[in-house]
C-alpha positions in Angstrom: -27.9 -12.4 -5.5 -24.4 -14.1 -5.4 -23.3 -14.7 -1.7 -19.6 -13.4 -2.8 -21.0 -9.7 -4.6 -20.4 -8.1 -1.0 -16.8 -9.6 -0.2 -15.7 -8.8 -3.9 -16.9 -5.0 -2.7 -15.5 -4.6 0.4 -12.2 -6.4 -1.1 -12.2 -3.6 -3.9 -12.9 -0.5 -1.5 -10.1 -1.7 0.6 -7.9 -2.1 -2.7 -8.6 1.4 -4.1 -8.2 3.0 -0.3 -5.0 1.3 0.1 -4.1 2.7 -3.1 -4.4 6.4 -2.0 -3.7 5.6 1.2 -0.2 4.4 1.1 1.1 7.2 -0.6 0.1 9.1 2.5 1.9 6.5 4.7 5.0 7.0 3.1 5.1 10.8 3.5 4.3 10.6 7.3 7.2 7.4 7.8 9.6 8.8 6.6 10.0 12.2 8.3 9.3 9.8 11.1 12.1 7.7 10.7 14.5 10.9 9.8 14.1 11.9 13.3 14.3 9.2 15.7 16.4 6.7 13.7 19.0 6.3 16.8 16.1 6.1 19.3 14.6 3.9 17.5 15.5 -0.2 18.1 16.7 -1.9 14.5 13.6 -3.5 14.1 11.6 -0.7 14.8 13.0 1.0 12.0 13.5 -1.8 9.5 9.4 -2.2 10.0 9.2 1.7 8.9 11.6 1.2 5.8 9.4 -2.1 5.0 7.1 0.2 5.0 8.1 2.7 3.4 9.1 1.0 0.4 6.4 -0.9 -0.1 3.8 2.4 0.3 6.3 3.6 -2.6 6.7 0.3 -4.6 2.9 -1.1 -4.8 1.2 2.7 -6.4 4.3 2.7 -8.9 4.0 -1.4 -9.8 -0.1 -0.7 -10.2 0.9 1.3 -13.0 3.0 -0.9 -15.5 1.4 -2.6 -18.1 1.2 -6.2 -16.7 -0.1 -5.5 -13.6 -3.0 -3.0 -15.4 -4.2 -6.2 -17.3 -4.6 -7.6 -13.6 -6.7 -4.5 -12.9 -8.7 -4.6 -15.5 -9.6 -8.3 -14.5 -10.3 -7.5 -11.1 -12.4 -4.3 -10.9 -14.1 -5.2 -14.2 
């Protein structure tokens, strides 16, 4: 059995988890940020934006064409 069959499974299952995952992220963040933006310190909240934008960015860049070629090549 190849050595690197387990690390290209638990590198997959993180993939996909962080894939439902970060919507999630985003949805808890951002209420998050709403409220305490002024007790928060600046980078405090540019860490939640970071964040935020990236939970919002990654799910919707999985889903154009170029990146779904890349997809198919890794969880084939």
């Amino acid at each position: 059995m190849n050595p690197f069959t387990w690390l290209y499974a638990l590198v997959a299952l993180l993939y996909l988890v962080g894939f439902l995952v970060s919507p999630a992220l985003a949805m808890v963040s951002l209420p998050l940020l709403a409220r305490t933006w002024h007790a928060l310190s600046r980078q405090a909240r540019a860490l939640l934006l970071a964040g935020i934008v990236s939970a919002v960015a990654l799910p919707l860049l999985r889903l154009l064409p170029a990146v779904g070629d890349m997809h198919r090549w890794w969880l084939d």
